[in-house]
Structure formats: structure tokens, C-alpha cells
Backbone as CSV, one residue per row, in Angstrom:
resi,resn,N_x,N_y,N_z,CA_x,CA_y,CA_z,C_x,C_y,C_z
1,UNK,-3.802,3.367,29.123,-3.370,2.117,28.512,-2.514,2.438,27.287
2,UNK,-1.211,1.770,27.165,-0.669,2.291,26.148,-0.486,0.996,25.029
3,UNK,-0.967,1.769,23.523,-1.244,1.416,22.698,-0.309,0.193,21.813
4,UNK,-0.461,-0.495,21.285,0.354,-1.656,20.771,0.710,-1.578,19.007
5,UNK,1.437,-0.361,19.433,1.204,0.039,17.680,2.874,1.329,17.564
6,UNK,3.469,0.595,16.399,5.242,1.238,16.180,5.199,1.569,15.004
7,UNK,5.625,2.810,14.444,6.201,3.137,13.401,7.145,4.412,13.554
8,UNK,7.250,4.586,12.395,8.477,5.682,12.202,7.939,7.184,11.814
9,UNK,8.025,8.067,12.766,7.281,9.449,12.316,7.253,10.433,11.359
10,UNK,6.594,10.783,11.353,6.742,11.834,9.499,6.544,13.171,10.292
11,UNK,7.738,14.188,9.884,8.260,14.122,9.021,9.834,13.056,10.034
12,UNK,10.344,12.600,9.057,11.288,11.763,9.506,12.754,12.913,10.525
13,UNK,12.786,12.404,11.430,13.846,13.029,12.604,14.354,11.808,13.676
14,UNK,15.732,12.618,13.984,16.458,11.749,14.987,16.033,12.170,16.254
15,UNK,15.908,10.988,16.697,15.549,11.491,18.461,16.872,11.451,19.549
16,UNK,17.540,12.586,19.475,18.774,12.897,19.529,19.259,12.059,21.197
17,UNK,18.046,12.039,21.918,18.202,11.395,23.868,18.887,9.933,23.462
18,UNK,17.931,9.289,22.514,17.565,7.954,22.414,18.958,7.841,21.152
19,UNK,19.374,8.237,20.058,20.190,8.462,18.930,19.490,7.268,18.099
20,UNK,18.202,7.959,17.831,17.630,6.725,16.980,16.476,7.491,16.125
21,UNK,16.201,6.885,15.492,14.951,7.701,14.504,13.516,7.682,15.807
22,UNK,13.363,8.625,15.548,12.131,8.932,16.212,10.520,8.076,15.550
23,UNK,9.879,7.677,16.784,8.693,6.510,16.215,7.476,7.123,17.051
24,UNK,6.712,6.749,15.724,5.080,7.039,16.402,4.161,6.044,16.937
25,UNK,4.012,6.214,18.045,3.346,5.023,19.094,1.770,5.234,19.014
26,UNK,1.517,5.746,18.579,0.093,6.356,18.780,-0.412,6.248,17.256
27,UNK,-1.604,4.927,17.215,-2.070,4.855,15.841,-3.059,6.246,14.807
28,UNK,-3.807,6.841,15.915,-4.217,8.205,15.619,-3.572,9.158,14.478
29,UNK,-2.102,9.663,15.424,-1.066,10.122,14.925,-0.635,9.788,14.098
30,UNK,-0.478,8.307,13.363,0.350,7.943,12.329,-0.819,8.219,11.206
31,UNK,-2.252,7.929,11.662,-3.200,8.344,10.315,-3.075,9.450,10.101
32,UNK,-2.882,10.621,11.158,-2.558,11.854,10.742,-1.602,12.102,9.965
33,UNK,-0.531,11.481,10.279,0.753,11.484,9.235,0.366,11.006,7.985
34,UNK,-0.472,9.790,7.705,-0.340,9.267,6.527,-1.788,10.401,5.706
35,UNK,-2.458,10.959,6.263,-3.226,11.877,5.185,-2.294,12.629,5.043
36,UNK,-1.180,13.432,5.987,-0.620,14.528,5.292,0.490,14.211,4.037
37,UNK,0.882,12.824,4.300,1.846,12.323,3.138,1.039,12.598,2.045
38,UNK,-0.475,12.046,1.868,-0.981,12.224,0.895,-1.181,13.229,0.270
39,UNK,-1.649,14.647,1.272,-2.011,15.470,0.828,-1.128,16.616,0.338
40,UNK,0.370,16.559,0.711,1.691,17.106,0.915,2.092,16.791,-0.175
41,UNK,2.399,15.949,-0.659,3.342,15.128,-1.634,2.605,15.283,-3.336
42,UNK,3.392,15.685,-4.056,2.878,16.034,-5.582,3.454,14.842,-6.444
43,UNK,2.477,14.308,-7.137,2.625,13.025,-8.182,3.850,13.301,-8.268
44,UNK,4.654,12.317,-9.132,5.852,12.022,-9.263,7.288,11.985,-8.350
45,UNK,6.729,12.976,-7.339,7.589,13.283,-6.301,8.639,11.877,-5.477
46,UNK,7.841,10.803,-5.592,8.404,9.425,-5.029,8.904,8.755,-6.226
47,UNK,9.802,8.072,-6.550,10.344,7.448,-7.582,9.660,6.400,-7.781
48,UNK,9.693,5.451,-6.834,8.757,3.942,-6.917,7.495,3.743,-7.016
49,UNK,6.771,5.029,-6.959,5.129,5.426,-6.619,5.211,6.626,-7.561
50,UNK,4.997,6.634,-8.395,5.016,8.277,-9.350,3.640,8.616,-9.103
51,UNK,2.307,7.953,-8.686,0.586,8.672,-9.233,0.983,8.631,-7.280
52,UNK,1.580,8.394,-6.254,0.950,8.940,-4.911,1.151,10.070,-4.954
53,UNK,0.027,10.942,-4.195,0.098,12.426,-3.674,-1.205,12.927,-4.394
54,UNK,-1.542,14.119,-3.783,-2.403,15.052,-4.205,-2.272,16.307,-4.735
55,UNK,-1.051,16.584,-4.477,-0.381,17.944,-4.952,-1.069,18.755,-4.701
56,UNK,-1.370,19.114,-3.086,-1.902,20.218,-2.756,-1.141,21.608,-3.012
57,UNK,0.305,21.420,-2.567,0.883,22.342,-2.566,1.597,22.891,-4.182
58,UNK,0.872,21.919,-5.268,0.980,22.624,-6.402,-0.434,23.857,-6.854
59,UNK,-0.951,23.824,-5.969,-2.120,24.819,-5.897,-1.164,26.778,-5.982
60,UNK,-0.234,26.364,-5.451,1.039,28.124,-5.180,0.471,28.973,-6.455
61,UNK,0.538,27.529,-7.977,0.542,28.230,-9.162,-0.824,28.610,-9.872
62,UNK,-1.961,27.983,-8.872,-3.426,28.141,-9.570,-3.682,29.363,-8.655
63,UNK,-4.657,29.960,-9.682,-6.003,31.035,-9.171,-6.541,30.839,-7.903
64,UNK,-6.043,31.434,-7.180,-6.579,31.134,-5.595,-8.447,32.125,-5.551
65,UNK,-9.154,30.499,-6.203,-10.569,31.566,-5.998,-11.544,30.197,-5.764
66,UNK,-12.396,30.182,-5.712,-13.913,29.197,-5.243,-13.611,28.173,-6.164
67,UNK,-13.548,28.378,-7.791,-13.739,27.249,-8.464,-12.388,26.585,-7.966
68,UNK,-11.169,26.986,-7.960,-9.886,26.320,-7.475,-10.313,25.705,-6.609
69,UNK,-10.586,25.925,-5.644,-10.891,25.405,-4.170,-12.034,24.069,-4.582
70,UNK,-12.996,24.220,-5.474,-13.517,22.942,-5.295,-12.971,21.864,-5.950
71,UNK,-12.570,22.286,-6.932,-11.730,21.380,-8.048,-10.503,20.739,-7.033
72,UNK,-9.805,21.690,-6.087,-8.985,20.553,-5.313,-10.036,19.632,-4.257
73,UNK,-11.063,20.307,-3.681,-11.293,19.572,-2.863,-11.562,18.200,-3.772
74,UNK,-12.852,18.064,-4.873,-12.465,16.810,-5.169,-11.063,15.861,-5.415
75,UNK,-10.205,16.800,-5.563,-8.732,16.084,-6.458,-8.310,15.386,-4.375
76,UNK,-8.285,16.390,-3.500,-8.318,15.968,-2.279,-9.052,14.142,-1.463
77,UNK,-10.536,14.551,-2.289,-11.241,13.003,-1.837,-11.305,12.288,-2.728
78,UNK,-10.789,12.587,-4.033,-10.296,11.271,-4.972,-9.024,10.670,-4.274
79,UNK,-7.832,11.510,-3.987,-6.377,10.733,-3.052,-6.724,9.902,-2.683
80,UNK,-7.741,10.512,-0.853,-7.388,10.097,0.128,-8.320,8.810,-0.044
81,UNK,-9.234,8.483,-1.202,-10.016,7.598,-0.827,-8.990,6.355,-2.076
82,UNK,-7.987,6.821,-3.120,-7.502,5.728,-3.614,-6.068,5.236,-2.745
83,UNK,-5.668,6.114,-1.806,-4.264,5.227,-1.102,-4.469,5.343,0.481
84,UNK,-5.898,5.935,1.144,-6.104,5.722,2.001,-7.467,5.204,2.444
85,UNK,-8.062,4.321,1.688,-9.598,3.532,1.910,-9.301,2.406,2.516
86,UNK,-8.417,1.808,2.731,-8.355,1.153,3.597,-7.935,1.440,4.885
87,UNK,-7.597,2.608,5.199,-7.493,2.651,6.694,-8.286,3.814,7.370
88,UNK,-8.688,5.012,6.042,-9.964,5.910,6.788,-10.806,5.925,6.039
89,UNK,-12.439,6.453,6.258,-13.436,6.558,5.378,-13.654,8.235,5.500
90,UNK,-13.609,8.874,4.719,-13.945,10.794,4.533,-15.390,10.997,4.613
91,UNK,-15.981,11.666,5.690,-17.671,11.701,5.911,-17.539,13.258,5.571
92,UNK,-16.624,14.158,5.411,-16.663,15.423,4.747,-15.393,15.698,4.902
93,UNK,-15.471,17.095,3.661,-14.080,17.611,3.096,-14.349,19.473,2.568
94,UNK,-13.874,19.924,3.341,-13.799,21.583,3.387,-12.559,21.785,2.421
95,UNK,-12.419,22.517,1.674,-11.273,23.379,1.461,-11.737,24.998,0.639
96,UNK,-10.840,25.648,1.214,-11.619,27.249,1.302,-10.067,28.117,1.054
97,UNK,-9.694,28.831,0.130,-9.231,29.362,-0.504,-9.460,31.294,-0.037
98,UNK,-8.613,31.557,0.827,-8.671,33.249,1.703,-7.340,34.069,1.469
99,UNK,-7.746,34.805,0.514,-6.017,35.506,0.149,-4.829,34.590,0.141
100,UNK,-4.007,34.295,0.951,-2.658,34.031,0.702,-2.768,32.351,1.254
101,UNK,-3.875,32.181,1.658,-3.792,30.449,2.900,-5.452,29.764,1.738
102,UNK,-4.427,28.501,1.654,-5.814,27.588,1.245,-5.779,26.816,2.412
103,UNK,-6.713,26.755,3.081,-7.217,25.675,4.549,-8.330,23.786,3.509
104,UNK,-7.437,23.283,4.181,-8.329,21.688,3.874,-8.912,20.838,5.428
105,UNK,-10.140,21.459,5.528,-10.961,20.753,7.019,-11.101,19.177,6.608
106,UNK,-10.847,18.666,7.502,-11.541,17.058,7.447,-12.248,16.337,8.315
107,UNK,-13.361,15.770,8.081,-14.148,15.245,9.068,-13.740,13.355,8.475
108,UNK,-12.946,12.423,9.244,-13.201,11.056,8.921,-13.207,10.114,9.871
109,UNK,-13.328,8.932,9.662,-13.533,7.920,10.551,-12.604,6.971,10.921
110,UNK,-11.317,6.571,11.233,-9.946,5.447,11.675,-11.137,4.537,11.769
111,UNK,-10.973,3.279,9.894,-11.636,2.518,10.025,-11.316,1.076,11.423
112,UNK,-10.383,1.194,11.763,-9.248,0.107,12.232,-10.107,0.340,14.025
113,UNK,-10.825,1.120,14.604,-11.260,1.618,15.949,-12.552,2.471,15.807
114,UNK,-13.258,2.856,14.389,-14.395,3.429,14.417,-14.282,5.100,15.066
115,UNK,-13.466,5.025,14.881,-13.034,6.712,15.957,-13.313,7.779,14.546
116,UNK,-13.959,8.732,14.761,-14.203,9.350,14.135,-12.902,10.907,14.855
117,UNK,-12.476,11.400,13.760,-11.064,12.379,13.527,-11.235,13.395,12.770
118,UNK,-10.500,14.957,13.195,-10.735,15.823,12.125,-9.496,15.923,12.147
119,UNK,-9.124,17.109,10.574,-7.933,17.562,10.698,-7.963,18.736,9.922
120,UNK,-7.388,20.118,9.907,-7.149,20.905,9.964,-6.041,21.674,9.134
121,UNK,-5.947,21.624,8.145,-4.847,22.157,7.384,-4.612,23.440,6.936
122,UNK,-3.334,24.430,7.270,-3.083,25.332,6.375,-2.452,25.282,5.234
123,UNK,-2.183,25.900,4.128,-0.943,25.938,3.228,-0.819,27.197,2.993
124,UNK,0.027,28.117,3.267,-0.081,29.360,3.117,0.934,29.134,1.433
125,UNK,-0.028,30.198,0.679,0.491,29.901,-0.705,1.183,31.641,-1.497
């Protein structure tokens, strides 16, 4: 059954067959997109929104050790729960800090279908 749900995919690309921006049909997928906006994107980075993001990937310049790693994970479920509580709930949050890669596990729930979702992140730093 195919799903009743349009947007525009992240990261943003032309869908060169069609000569049109490429769209995400699949509501799953677009929550996936919208945690990684969150988690990708460093404050100020958007002009009209200066506090969205989590600035994971400003982690390059911190101490890659345990206390780092927890200190983002909270900075991680403070984000996702102030610009994404309305569309997921976080039932757990990994992030683990291994030489050169900080990994962010996620266990949450697509409040919108009750579907419970993980996701899986590298950042090699």
C-alpha cells in the first residue's frame, strides 16, 4: 500500500529522469531525515532559526573520551526532544566515542503510527 505522504528529501538533489527535486514518499524516511537535520546541523548554521541543531559535528574539536560522549549524548536528547517532540518520542540514546568515529544509536517511537525506529549514526571525527 503506498503511503499518502510528500516531501522534499534531505540531503536536497535533482532527480535528473524526472528534472525535478527529488521527494520523500515514505513518512519513516522523512523522520529519518528530520533527526539527522537535527543532529547534523550546528546552532547558528540556519539564518532564520539560529538555536536549531545539535552540533554534533562540532564534537571534531572536543576530547574524544567517555565524559565527551555523555555530555553530547544529553546535548543529543535535549535537541531532539525541543524541535522534534512532536513527531518522535526517544525511549533511548547511545553515543560512544572509539578513536577517530563518535557513533549516536537511537531507539524511538514515530509518534504519528506508534512505530517504534532505530537509527544508527557515524561521524568519523
Amino acid at each position: 500500500m503506498r503511503e499518502l505522504f510528500h516531501s522534499i528529501r534531505f540531503p536536497v538533489a535533482i532527480d535528473r529522469g524526472l528534472g525535478k527535486v527529488s521527494d520523500e514518499d515514505r513518512y519513516a524516511a522523512h523522520v529519518d531525515q528530520l533527526i539527522r537535520q537535527v543532529l547534523l546541523t550546528n546552532p547558528g548554521e540556519r539564518i532564520n532559526l539560529p538555536e536549531f541543531g545539535c552540533g554534533l559535528r562540532r564534537m571534531v574539536f572536543a576530547p574524544n573520551n567517555p565524559a565527551a560522549a555523555s555530555l553530547l549524548k544529553v546535548t543529543v536528547l535535549q535537541a531532539l526532544d525541543r524541535w522534534l517532540s512532536t513527531v518522535i518520542k526517544v525511549e533511548d540514546a547511545e553515543v560512544g566515542a572509539v578513536e577517530e568515529t563518535l557513533t549516536v544509536r537511537l531507539r524511538y517511537v514515530i509518534l504519528a503510527r506508534q512505530e517504534r525506529r532505530y537509527l544508527n549514526l557515524e561521524v568519523a571525527l
